[in-house]
N, C-alpha and C positions, 0 to 999 in steps of 0.2 A: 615373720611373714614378709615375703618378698616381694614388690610386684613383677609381675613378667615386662623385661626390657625391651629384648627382641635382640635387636640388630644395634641397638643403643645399649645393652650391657655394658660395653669395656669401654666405654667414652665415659658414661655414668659414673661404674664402678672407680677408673681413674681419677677424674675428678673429682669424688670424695674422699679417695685415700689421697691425692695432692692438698686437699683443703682440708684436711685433717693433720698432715704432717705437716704444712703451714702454721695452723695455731699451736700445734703443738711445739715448734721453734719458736715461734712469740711468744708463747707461755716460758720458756726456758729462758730464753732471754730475758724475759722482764725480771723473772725471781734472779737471774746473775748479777742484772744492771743494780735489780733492789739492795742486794746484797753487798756490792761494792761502795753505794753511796752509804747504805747503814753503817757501812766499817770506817770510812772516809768521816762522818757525819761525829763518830765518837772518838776519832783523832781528833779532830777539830775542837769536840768538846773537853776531852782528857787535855789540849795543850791549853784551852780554856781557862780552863779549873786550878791547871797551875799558873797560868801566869796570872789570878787575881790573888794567889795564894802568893806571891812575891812581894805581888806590890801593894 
């Protein structure tokens, strides 16, 4: 159910699909950013692991 806009339809309409395609770039971005420090996060621990294993 929709409600009736009028003459405010496409101002409406755009600025939900803009604030829509907004979170939906911060959601992508956050899982990329997540992803990189996860991958960085287990470098850091694998070079870790070996150099207590050395010394």
């Amino acid at each position: 159910m929709m409600p009736e806009l009028g003459k405010y339809a496409e101002a409406v309409l755009s600025s939900y699909a803009v604030s829509l395609l907004l979170i939906l770039a911060l959601v992508v971005l956050s899982i990329r950013r997540s992803r990189k420090v996860k991958a960085e996060l287990d470098e850091i621990e694998t070079r870790r692991r070996k150099n207590h294993g050395q010394g």
